[in-house]
Structure formats: C-alpha cells, structure tokens
N, C-alpha and C positions, 0 to 999 in steps of 0.2 A: 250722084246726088240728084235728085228729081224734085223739080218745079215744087212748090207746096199745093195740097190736094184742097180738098172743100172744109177738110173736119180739120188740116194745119192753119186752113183760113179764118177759120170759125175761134180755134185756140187764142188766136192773134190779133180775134176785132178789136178789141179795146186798141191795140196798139195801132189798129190802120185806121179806128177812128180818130184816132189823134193825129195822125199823119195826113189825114184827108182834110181836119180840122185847120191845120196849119196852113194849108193850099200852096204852098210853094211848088205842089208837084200834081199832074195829072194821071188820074188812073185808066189806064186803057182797057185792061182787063182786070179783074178781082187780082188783088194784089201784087200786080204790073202798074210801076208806075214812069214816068215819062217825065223830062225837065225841056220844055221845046217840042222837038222832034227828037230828042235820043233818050235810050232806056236811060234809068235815071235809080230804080230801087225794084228789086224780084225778091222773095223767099222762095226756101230751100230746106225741104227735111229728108234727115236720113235716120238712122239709127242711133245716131252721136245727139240728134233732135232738131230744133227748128233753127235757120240760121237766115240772117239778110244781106245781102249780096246789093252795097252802093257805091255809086258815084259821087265822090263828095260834091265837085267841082265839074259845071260843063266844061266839054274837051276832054275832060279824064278820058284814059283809055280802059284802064284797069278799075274790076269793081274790086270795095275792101269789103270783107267778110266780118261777119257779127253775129255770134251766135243771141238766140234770142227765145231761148226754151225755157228763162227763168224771169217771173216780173222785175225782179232787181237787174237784170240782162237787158231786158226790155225799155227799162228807165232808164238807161247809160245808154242805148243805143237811140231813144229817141231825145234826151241831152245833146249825145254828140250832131244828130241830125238838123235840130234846131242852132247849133251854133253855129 
C-alpha cells in the first residue's frame, strides 16, 4: 500500500481541511501530519481505496487504520479524530 499521491490528496482536501482546521496536529508534508515530534496521521491508497493510518494517543506505537474513500467514511473518521 503506497503513501497517497497528489490526485488521493486532492480527493481528500475537504477532509485535511478540516483536520488542519482543528490544529491539534502539524503538517509536515501534504498530508503527513505530526503531534510533537512523532508521525501522528499519513494516508494510504491502494486498490481497496483511500485509507488513514493514526495514532490516536501520543506514545502509541501502533497506527489504527480507517478507510476513508466514502464521505460518510470520512465523517466517522474525522468524529472519531476529534474525540
């Protein structure tokens, strides 16, 4: 599964405008984002579609996966991210 490109970036601005909106989290590169100094949320497409890959909680080790190829997918994953 590879990083998301420019056109899975482009699918998904509403959703990283709202996640930039919120500012709990830094973007280091387009759609890399950071809580501190440790990776914190990345996207991810493959063929199954677009997925987010987070850290709920600094210290986490492990990211939890969330696909996010449908708006109603998108709305639950950035719910769960705001809580």
């Amino acid at each position: 599964m590879k990083h998301a490109g420019e056109a899975a970036l482009a699918e998904l601005a509403p959703l990283l405008a709202a996640i930039r909106a919120a500012g709990a989290l830094n973007e280091k590169k387009p759609g890399i984002f950071y809580r501190g100094g440790e990776a914190a949320l990345h996207f991810h497409e493959d063929a199954d579609g677009l997925f987010a890959d987070w850290r709920a909680a600094k210290g986490d080790r492990d990211f939890i996966r969330f696909r996010v190829s449908t708006a109603a997918e998108r709305a639950a994953f950035l719910k769960a991210l705001k809580a």
